[in-house]
C-alpha positions as CSV (number, residue, x, y, z in Angstrom):
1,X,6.8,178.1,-64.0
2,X,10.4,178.0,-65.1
3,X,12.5,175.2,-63.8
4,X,15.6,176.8,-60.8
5,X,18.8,175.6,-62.2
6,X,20.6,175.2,-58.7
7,X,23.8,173.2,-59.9
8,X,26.4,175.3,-63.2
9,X,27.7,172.7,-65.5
10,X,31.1,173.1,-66.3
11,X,31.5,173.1,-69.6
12,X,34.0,171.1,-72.0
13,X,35.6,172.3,-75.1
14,X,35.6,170.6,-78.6
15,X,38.3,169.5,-81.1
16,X,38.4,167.3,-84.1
17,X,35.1,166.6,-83.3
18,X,35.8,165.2,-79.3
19,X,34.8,167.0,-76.8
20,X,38.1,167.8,-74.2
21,X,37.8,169.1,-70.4
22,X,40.2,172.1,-70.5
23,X,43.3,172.3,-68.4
24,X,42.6,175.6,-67.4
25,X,41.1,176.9,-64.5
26,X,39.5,180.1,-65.6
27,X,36.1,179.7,-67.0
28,X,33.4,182.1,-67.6
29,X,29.3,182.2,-67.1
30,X,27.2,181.2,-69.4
31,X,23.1,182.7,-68.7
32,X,19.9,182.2,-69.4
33,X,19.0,185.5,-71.5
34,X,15.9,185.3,-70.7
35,X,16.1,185.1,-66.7
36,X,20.3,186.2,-66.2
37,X,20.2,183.3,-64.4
38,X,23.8,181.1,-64.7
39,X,23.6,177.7,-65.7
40,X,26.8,176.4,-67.3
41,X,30.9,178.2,-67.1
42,X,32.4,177.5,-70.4
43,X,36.3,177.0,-70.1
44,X,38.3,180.2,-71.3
45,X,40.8,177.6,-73.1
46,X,44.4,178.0,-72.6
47,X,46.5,179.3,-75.9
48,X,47.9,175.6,-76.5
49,X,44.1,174.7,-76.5
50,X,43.2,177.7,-79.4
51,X,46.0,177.0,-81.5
52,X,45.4,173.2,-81.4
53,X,42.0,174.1,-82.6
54,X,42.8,176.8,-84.9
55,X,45.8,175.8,-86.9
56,X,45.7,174.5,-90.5
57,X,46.7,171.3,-89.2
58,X,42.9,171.0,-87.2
59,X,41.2,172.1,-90.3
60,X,42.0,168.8,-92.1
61,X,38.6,166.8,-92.4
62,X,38.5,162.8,-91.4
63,X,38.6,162.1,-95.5
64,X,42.2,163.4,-95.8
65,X,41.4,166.2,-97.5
66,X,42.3,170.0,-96.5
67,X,39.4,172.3,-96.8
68,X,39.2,175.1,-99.9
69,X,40.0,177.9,-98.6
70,X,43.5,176.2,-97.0
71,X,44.2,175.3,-100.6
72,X,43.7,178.5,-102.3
73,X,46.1,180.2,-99.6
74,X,48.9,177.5,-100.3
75,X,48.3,178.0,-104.3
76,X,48.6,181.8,-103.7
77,X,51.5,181.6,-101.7
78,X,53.1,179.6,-104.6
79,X,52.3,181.7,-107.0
80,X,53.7,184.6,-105.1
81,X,56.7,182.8,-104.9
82,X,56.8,182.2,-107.9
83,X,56.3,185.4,-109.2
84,X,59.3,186.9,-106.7
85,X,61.8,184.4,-108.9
């Protein structure tokens, strides 16, 4: 028989790798698909809290370095600028 979860766990969030309790005070359930049943509320992060994870900025890896992707949208942008000279 399945273990009763009687206490939710409330949830942190994670950026650059630490994870960071959430100055918000929203947070939503998180379930056991199996049974419904709640065992955890994950935060719903305030918008300071997204865009701190979501900017280019956060996307820089530990080495330094900027991931591919970043790179090819700054070299496009360039050349776009370029091109409008």
């Amino acid at each position: 028989m399945a273990e009763v979860v009687t206490e939710v766990k409330r949830l942190k969030y994670c950026v650059n790798g630490e994870w960071v309790e959430s100055a918000t005070d929203k947070y939503m359930p998180v379930t056991d698909s199996s049974t419904g049943e709640v065992f955890a509320e994950a935060p719903c992060c305030t918008k300071e809290e997204v865009e701190e994870v979501v900017t280019p900025e956060a996307a820089v890896v530990a080495e330094g370095t900027e991931p591919e992707v970043i790179e090819k949208g700054k070299k496009e942008e360039e050349e776009e600028a370029a091109a409008k000279k």
